[in-house]
N, C-alpha and C positions, 0 to 999 in steps of 0.2 A: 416684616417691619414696614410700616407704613412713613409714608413721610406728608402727611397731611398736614401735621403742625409744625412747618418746618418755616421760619421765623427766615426774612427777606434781607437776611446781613450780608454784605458784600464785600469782595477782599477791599484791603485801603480803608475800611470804614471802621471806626472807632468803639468799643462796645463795652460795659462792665460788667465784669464777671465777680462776683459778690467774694468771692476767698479774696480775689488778688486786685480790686479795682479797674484800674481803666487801662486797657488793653487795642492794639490794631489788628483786624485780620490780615494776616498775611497772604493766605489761600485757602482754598478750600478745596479738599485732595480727597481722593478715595486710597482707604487702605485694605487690606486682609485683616482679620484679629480674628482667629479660633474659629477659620471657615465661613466665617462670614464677610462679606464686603460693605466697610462702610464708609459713608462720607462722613469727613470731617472740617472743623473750620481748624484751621491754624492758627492762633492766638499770639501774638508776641507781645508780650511785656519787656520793652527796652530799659527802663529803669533799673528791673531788676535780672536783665539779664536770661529770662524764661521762656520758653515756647511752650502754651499749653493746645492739647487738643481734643476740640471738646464734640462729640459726636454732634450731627445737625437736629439731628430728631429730638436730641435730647437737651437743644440749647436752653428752651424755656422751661423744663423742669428744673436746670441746675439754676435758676434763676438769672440767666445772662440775658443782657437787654440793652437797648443802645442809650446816649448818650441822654441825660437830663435836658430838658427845653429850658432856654433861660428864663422861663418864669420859675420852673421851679430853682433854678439856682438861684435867682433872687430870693424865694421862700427860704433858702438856705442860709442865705446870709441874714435875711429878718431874723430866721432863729438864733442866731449868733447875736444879734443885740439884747435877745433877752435876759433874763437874769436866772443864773447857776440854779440848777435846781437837782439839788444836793438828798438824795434820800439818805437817813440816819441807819441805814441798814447797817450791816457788816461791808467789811471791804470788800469780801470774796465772792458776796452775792452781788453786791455794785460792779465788781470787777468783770463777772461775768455777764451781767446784761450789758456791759458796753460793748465784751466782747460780741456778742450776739448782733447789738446796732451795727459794729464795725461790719461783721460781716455779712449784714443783709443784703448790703448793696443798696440799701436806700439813701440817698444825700441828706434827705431830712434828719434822718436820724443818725447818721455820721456828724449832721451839724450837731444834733446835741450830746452828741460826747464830748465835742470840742469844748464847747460853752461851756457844758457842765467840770472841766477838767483843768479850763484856762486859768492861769494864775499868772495875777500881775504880779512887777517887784515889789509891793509892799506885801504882799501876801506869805505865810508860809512856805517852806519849800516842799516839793512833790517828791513821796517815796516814788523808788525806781522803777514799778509797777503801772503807778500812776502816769508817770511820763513815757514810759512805752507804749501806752494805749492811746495819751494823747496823741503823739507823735505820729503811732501808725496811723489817724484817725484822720488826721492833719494832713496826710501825705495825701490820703484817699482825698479826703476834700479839697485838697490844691489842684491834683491830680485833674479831677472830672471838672474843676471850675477851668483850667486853663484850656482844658480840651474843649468845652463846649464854647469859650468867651473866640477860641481860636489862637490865642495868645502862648506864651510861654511860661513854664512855672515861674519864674521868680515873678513876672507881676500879679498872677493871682493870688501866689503867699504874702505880695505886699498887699494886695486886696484882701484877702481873709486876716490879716495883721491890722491894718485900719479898722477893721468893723469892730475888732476884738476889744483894741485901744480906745475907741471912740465910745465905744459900752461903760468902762473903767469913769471917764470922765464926767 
């Protein structure tokens, strides 16, 4: 096993890993697994309680990568001022391309699940499919904005709650 493309993350440092969001290393450990020795990063997701461990060699295939630069989180939020863009497909084909943006791990594209999914109160209400993908969508994008701005969740979801409102108006 070569470890040539072995990506410069460091414990303490912040990273998103495209299933579960934004995540901190904790360490990076050698383990045994089926005779072979490998090194791993330790991942802790605190929110939800999780330790993942993700081989080093193998961090930039699973697609984990560090945190967004705030230009791009600003592109994130510009996307969020745009307007819904609702394809008339089926629900279960739209269901599953969100699922698929959710789990890219891209921000961009997390932002437009959001937008695409956001409903003010004049609006109809969201089946329960709906609001689970916003939600989870919404957590990822609170998630990596709070972490990159340095801040703590509740002012970035009042931040991503202003862009959404201010679009509405």
């Amino acid at each position: 096993m070569s470890k040539a493309k072995k990506l410069d993350f460091r414990p303490n440092e912040y990273v998103v890993y495209p299933a579960h969001g934004v995540g901190q290393i904790v360490s990076i450990e050698e383990q045994e697994v089926a005779g072979l020795t490998l090194e791993l990063f330790v991942i802790s997701f605190e929110k939800d309680k999780m330790t993942l461990r993700v081989p080093t060699n193998k961090a930039t295939e699973v697609g984990m990568r560090s945190l967004s630069s705030p230009d791009v989180v600003s592109k994130a939020m510009d996307t969020l001022k745009g307007k819904a863009r609702v394809k008339r497909a089926m629900w279960s084909r739209r269901a599953q391309e969100y699922e698929q943006k959710i789990n890219s791990g891209d921000l961009i594209s997390i932002a437009e699940v959001v937008r695409d999914l956001h409903r003010n109160d004049d609006q109809r209400e969201q089946s329960y499919s709906e609001r689970q993908l916003y939600e989870a969508a919404l957590e990822r994008l609170t998630r990596e904005v709070a972490a990159v701005s340095g801040g703590d969740e509740a002012a970035a979801q009042e931040k991503v709650d202003g862009v959404l409102t201010s679009r509405a108006a």
